[in-house]
C-alpha positions in Angstrom: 81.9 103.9 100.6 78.5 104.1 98.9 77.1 100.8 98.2 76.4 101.4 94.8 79.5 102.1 94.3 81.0 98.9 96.2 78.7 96.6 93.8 80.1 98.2 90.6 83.6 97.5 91.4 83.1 94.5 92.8 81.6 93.4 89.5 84.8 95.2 87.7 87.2 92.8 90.1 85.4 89.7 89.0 85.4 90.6 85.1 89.2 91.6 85.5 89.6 88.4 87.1 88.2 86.5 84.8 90.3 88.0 82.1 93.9 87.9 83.1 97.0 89.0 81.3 100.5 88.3 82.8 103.3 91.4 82.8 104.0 93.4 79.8 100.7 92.1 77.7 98.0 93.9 79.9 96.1 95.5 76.6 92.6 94.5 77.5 93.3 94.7 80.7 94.1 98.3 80.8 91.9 98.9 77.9 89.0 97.7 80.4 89.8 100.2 83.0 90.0 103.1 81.1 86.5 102.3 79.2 85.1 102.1 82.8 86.9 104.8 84.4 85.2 106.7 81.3 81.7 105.9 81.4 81.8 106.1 85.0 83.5 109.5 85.7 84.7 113.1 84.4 88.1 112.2 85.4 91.1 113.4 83.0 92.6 110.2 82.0 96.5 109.9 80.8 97.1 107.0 78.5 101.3 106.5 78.9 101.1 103.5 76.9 101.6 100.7 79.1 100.1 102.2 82.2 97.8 105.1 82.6 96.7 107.7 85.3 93.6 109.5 86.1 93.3 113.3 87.7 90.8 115.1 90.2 91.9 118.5 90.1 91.1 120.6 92.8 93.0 123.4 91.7 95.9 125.4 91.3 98.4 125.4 94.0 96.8 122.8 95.5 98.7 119.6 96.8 99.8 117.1 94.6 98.6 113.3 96.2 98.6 109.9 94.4 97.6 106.2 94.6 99.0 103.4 92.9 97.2 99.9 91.9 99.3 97.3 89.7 97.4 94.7 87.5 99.5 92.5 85.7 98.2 88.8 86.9 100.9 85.8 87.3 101.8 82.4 85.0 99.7 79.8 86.9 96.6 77.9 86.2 94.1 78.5 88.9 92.0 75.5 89.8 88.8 76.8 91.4 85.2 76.5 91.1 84.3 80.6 91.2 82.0 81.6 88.7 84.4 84.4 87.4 87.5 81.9 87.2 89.9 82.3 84.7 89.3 81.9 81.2 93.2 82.6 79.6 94.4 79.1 80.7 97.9 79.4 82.2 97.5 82.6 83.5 95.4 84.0 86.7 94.5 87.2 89.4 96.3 84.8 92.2 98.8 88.3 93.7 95.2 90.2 94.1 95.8 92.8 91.9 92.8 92.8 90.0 91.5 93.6 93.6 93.8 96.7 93.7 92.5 97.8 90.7 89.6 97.6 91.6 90.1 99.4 94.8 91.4 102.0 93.4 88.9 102.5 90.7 86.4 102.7 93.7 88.3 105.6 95.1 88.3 107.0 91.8 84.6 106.9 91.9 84.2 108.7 95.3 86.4 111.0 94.7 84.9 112.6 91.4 81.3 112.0 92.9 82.6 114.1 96.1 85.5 115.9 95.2 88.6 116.9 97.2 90.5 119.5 98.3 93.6 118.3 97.0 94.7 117.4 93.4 94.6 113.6 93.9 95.9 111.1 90.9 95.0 107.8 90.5 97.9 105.3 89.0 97.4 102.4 87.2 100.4 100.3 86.5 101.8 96.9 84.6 104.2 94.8 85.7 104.5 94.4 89.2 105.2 91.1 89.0 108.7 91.6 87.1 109.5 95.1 88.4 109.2 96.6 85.4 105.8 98.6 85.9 107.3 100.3 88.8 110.8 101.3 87.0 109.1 102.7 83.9 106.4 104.6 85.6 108.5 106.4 88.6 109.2 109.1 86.2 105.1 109.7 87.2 106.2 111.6 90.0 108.6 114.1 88.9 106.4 114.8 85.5 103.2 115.2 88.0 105.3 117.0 90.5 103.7 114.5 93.3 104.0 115.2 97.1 103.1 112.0 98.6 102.0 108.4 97.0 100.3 105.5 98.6 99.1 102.2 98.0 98.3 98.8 99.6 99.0 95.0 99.1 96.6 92.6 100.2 98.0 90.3 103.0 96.7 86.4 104.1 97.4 85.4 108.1 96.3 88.8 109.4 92.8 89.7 110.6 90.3 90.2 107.7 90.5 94.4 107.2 93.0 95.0 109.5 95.3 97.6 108.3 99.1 96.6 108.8 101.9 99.5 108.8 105.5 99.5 109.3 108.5 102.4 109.3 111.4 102.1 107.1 111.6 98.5 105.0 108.5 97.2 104.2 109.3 94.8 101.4 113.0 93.2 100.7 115.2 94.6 97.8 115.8 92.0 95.3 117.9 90.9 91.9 117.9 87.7 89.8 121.5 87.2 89.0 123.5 85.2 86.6 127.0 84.4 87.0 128.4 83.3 83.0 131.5 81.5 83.2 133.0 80.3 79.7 136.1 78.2 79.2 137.2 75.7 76.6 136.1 71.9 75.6 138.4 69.1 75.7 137.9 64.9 76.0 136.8 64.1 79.6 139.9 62.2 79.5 142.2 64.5 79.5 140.5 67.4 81.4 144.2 68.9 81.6 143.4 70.8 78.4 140.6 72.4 78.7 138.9 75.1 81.0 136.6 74.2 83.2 133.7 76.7 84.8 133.0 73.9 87.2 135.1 74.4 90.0 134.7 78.3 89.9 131.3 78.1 90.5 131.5 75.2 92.9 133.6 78.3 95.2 131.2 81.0 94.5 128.4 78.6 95.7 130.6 78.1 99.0 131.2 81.1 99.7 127.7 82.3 100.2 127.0 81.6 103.9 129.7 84.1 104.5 128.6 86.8 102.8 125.2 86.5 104.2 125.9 85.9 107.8 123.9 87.6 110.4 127.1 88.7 112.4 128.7 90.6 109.5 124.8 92.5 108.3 123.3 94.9 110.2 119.8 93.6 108.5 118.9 90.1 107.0 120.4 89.3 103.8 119.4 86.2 101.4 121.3 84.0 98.7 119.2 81.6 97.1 120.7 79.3 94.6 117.9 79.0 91.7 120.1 76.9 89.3 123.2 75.2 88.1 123.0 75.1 84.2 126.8 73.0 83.5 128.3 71.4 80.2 126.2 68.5 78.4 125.1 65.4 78.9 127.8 64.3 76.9 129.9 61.9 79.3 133.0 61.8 76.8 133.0 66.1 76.9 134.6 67.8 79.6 132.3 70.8 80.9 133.8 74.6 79.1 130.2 76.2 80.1 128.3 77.4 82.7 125.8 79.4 84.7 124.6 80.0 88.2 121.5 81.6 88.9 120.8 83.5 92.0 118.1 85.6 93.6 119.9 87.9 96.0 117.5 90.5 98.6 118.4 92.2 101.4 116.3 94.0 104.0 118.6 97.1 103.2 119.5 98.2 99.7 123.1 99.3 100.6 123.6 95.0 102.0 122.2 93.7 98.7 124.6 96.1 96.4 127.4 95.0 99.0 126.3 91.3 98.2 126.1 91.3 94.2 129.7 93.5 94.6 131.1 90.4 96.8 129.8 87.7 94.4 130.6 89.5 91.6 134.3 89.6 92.5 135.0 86.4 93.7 133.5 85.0 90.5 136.0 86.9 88.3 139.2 86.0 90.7 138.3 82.4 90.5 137.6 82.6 86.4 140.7 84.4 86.0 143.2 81.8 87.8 141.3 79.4 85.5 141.5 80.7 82.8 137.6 81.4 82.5 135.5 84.1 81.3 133.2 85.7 83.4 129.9 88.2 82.8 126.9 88.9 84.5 123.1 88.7 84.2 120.4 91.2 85.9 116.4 90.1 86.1 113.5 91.1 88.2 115.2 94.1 89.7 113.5 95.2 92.7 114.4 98.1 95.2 113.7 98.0 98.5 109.9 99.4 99.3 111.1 101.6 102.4 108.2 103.7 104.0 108.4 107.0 104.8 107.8 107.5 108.9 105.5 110.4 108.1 103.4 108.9 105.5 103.1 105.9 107.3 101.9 107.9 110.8 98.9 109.0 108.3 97.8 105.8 107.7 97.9 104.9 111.6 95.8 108.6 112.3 93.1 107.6 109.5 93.2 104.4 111.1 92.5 105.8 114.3 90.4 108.1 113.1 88.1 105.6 111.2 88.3 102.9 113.5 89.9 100.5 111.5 92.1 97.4 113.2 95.4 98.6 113.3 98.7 96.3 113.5 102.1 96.9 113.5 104.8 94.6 111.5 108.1 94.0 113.4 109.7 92.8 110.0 109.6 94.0 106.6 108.5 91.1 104.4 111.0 89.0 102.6 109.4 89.4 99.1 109.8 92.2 96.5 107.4 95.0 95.6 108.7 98.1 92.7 106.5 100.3 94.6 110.0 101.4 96.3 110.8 102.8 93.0 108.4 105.6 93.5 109.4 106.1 97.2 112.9 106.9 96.1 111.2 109.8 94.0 108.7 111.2 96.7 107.2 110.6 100.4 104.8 107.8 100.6 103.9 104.5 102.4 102.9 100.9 101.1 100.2 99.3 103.9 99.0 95.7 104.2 95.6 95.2 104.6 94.1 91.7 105.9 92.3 88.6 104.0 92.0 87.2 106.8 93.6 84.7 109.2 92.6 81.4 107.5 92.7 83.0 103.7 94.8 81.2 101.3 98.3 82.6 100.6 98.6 84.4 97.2 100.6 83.0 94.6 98.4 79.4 95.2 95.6 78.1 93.4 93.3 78.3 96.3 94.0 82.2 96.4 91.2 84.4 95.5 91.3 88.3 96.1 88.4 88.9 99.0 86.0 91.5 98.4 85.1 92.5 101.8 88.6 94.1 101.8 87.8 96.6 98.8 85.4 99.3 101.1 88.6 99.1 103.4 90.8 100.3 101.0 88.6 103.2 99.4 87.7 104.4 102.7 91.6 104.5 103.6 92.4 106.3 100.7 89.7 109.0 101.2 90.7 109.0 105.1 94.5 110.1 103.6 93.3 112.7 101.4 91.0 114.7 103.8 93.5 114.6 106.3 96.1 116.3 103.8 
């Protein structure tokens, strides 16, 4: 990566960081990138609202390859001395993804400087953090008719740079899931005449370590209760509402479907021989992020290639990513790439994006498009 280059984006990451927006409210954000993607390059630039995408086209006839970067930032007040901190209290760049814009923007730059012999497109997208982005933007792919997509996630505990692949599931499939059960009042005294969600949801809760044991998933499956929201604090009023809230993820998409089906109808036996009413809640919808094998073997040859650290994952991670949305539309691979061994873990107020891992990024991309 040219080093002029390098210092402009790095420059961009700070001034992104300093200005975060959470998910869905990205205007300057995106705003931002678009003015520099304009003054910096001849790139075609798509404005879809939301999100946008820039074009290098090499021609017609010619392969069809993109790159994703999200930059939505998350609700938490980051408590560092860096001279670009934060200046939207509340809000802050703690995932790194004013990093992967940043990246990506680099790569933008290289690529119209040098050209390619491929069409490449360059995706910019809200809403990671909520799994929106990724929902409302896979129709990208058929639209651009796109061959192959790739992008990367910053990673703390691995080696500084190193680039970490795995095959199939990279990054768990996910659901928030509320369980509404709704009965009737009566006098905690005489709990006889009313209906009670309580005891319902006491079962469902029970029957989770069932449903998620090892011995009856081929993968690992979670159930994590979040909260029991039940009745008032009213000791004279019997509880008649209720609601349990679960995150559910799986390591394979078919096992998380299987466990929202398995909660789902043991909620509504148990409300029916109570008498209860029972409906359902769906948040932060993720799919599984599962790598295509020949995508990811063209990250390990550009590694190889460039001789970049290279390190294989024996587990896909338990967290959630909506780049699988676009994976279910095309070929394509999500890497890892290193902060470092010691580096902070995201999502913390100590967590800052590093910027020796930017040149690492661009020069992976450009490795993936002259290999084709």
């Amino acid at each position: 990566m040219k080093k002029e280059n390098l210092a402009l984006v790095t420059a961009l990451r700070h001034e992104l960081h300093k200005h975060p927006e959470p998910s869905n409210k990205e205007v300057w954000t995106k705003k931002r990138l678009i003015e520099f993607l304009k003054e910096h390059t001849s790139l075609e630039i798509v404005d879809r609202g939301k999100w946008f995408y820039a074009v290098y086209r090499s021609g017609e006839g010619k392969r069809n390859i993109a790159f994703r970067a999200d930059f939505d930032a998350i609700l938490l007040n980051e408590k560092t001395d860096l001279p670009y901190v934060s200046q939207n209290p509340g809000v802050s760049h703690k995932c790194g993804h004013d990093g992967h814009s940043a990246s990506l923007v680099g790569f933008a730059l290289e690529i119209d400087q040098e050209g390619a012999d491929e069409n490449v497109f360059f995706l910019f997208q809200h809403a990671e953090e909520t799994g929106d982005g990724g929902a409302e933007a896979a129709v990208f792919i058929k639209e651009n008719n796109i061959h192959e997509i790739f992008a990367y996630h910053n990673m703390s505990e691995w080696p500084e740079k190193a680039v970490i692949v795995k095959d199939g599931t990279l990054m768990f499939a996910s659901r928030g899931m509320v369980i509404h059960m709704e009965g009737s009042p009566t006098h905690a005294s005489m709990p006889e005449y009313g209906k009670n969600p309580a005891y319902a949801i006491a079962q469902v809760i029970n029957a989770i370590p069932g449903y998620t044991s090892e011995d009856k998933n081929k993968g690992l499956v979670l159930c994590t209760v979040i909260q029991i929201d039940l009745g008032e604090r009213a000791f004279g009023v019997a509880a008649s509402k209720g609601d349990l809230l679960l995150t559910i993820r799986a390591e394979f998409e078919e096992e998380l479907d299987q466990l929202q089906e398995n909660l789902e109808n043991l909620a509504l036996e148990k409300g029916q021989a109570d008498g209860i009413d029972v409906s359902f809640e769906y948040h932060d919808v993720f799919p599984v992020t599962s790598n295509h094998k020949e995508s990811t073997d063209k990250i390990r040859q550009v590694c190889q290639n460039k001789g970049f650290q290279l390190m294989e994952m024996e587990q896909g991670v338990r967290g959630s990513e909506d780049f699988g949305h676009y994976l279910k539309e095309t070929k394509g691979a999500m890497c890892y790439i290193g902060n470092g061994e010691n580096s902070p873990q995201i999502h913390t107020n100590e967590y800052d994006f590093p910027d020796s891992i930017i040149e690492t990024a661009v020069d992976l991309f450009k490795g993936l498009v002259e290999r084709g």
